[in-house]
PLY file of the C-alpha trace (Angstrom):
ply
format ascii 1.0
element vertex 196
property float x
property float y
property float z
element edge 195
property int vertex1
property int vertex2
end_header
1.53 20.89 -6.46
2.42 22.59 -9.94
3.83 19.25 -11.98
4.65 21.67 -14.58
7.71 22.95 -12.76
9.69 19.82 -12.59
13.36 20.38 -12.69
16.21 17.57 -13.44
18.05 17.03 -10.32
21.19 14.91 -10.46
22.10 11.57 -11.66
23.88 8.70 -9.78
25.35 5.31 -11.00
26.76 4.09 -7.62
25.05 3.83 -4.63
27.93 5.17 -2.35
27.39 8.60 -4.53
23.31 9.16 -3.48
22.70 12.48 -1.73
20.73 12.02 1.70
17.10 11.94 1.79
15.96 15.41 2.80
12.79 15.46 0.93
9.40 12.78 0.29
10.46 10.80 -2.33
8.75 8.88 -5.05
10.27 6.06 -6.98
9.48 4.82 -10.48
10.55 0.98 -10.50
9.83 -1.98 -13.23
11.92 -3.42 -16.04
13.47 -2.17 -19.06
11.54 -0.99 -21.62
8.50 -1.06 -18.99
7.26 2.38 -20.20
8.74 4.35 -16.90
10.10 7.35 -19.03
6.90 7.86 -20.32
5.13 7.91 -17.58
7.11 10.35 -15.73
7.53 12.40 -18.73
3.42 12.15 -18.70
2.82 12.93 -15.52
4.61 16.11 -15.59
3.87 16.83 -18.98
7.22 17.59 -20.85
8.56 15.59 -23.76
11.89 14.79 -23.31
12.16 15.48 -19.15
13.22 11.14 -18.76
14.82 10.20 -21.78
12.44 7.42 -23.91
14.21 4.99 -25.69
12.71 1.81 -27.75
16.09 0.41 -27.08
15.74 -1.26 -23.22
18.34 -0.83 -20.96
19.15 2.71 -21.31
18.51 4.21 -17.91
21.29 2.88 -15.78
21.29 5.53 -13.28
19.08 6.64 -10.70
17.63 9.82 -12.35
16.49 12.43 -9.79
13.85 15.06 -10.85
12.50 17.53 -7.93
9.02 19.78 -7.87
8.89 22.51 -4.76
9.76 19.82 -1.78
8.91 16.36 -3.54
11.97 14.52 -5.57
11.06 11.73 -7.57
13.39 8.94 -8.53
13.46 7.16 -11.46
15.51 4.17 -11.00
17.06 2.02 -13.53
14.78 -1.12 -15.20
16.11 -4.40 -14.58
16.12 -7.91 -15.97
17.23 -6.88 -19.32
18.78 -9.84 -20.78
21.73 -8.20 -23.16
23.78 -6.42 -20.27
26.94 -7.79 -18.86
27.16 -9.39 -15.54
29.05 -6.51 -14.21
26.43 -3.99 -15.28
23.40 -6.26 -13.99
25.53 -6.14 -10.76
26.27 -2.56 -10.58
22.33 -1.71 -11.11
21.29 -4.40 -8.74
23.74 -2.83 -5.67
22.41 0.90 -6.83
18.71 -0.16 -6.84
19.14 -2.24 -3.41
21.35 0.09 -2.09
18.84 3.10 -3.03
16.00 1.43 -0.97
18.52 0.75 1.99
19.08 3.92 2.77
16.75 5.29 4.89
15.11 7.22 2.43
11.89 9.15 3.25
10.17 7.31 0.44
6.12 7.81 0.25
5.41 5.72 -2.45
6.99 3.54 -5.30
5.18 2.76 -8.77
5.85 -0.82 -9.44
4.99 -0.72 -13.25
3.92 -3.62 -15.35
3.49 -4.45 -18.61
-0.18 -4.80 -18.55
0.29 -7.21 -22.14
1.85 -9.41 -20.54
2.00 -11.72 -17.19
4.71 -10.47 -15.00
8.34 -11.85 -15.18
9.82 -13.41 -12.08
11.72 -10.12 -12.01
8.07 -8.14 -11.28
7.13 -10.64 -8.85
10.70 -10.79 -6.82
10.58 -6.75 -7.15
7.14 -6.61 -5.20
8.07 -9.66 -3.01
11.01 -7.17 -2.02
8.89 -4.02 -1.43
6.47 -6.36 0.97
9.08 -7.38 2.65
11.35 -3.99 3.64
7.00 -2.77 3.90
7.66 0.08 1.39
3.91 1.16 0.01
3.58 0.80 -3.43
1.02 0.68 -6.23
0.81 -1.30 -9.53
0.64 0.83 -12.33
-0.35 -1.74 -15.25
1.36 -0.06 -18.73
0.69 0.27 -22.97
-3.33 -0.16 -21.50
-3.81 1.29 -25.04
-2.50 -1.37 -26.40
-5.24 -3.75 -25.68
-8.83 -4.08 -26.65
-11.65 -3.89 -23.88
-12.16 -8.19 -23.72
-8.27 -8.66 -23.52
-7.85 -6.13 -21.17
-10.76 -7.79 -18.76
-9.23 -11.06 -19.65
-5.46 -9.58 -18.04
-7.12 -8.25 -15.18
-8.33 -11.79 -13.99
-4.81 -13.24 -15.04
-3.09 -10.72 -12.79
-4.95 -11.34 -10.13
-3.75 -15.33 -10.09
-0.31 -14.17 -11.19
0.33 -12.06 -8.42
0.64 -12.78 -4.86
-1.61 -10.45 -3.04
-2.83 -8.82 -5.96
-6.58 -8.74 -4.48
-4.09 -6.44 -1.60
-2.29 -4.26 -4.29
-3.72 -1.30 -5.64
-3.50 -1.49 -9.41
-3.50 1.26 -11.90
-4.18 0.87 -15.81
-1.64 3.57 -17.56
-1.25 4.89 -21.34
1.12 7.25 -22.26
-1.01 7.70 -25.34
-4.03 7.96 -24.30
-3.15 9.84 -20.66
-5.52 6.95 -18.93
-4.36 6.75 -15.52
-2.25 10.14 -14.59
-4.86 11.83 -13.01
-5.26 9.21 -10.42
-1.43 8.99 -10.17
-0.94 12.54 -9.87
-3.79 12.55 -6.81
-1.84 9.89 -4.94
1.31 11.84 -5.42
-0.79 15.34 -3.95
-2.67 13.20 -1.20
0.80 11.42 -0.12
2.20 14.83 0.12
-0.44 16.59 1.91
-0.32 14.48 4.76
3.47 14.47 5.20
3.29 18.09 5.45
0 1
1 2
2 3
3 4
4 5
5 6
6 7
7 8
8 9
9 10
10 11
11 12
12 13
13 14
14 15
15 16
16 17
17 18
18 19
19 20
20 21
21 22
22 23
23 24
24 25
25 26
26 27
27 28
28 29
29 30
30 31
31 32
32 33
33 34
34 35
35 36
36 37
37 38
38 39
39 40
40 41
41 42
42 43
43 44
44 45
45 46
46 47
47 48
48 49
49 50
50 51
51 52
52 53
53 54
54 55
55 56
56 57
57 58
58 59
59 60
60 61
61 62
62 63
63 64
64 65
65 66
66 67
67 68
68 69
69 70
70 71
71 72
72 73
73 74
74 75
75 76
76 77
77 78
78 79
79 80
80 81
81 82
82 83
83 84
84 85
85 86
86 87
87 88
88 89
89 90
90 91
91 92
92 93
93 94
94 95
95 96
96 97
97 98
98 99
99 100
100 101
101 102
102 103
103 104
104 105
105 106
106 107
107 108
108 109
109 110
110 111
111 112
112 113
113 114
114 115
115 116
116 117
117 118
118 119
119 120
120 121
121 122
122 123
123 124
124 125
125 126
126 127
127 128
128 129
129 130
130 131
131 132
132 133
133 134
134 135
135 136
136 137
137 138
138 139
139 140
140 141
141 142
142 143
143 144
144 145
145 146
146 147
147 148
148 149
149 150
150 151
151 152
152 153
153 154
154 155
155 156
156 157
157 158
158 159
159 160
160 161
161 162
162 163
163 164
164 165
165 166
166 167
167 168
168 169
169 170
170 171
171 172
172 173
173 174
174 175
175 176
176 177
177 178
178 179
179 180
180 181
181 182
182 183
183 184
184 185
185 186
186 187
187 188
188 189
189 190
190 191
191 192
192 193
193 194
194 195
């Protein structure tokens, strides 16, 4: 798969308006200002393909982006304190209502803040992809940002603060560094490959 010839799709805010699913998807899923632009716009190496912001909350549509037969999804982060009720309730019913609808999904990246232990938000997210038994990995983000004892020291935390975490595969990710898009980007190719 050529990652380099990633187009923009479409763009959604309300459930009711999603296309079908006619293609393996992927979805990018975690809480504002969790890093997810970055690490789509890594993964296919382009700059600007998902809009980074150091503001959270500024995805609030599901952004589709499509390679040869594979569309990705990169859905908008959630728990972000400063948006109205309305708008909290609008992304909930497009993220739920995204998952509900019998999408051919291979895989979704549950991403992390690797800093930090996750929010009740994280934990309800993966509770939810258990339950409607949608695989997923853990991709743990800002890995940079740590130094090799603290890291060690997060990966033991993680695996008390997270039910099933010994079950979950878990992926250390830097946008600056590039650790961890190789092994995404083989996940991605070895997903597809046996779909097809």
């Amino acid at each position: 798969m050529n990652f380099n010839k990633v187009e923009f799709e479409c763009s959604y805010g309300l459930a009711s308006q999603l296309p079908e699913s006619d293609k393996i998807e992927f979805a990018f899923a975690g809480r504002s200002n969790v890093g997810k632009s970055s690490l789509i716009n890594k993964i296919f190496n382009r700059k600007q393909l998902a809009r980074v912001s150091s503001s959270p909350g500024k995805t609030s549509t599901i952004n589709f982006f499509r390679v040869e037969d594979v569309r990705f999804a990169d859905l908008p982060g959630y728990g972000y304190a400063k948006v109205s009720k309305v708008e909290k309730k609008r992304w909930a019913g497009l993220i739920e209502g995204y998952f509900h609808s019998g999408r051919d999904i291979g895989l979704v990246f549950q991403l992390i803040d690797m800093r930090h232990p996750p929010t009740a938000d994280d934990r309800q997210m993966i509770e939810f992809l258990i339950e409607m038994e949608l695989p997923f990995v853990v991709v743990l983000t800002k890995s940079d940002k740590l130094n090799k004892t603290q890291r060690a020291a997060r990966m033991e935390s993680i695996l008390q603060e997270l039910e099933y975490a010994d079950q979950i595969t878990m992926i250390p990710f830097s946008s600056m560094t590039g650790e961890g898009v190789e092994e995404l980007k083989e996940i991605i190719e070895e997903i597809v490959n046996d779909e097809s």
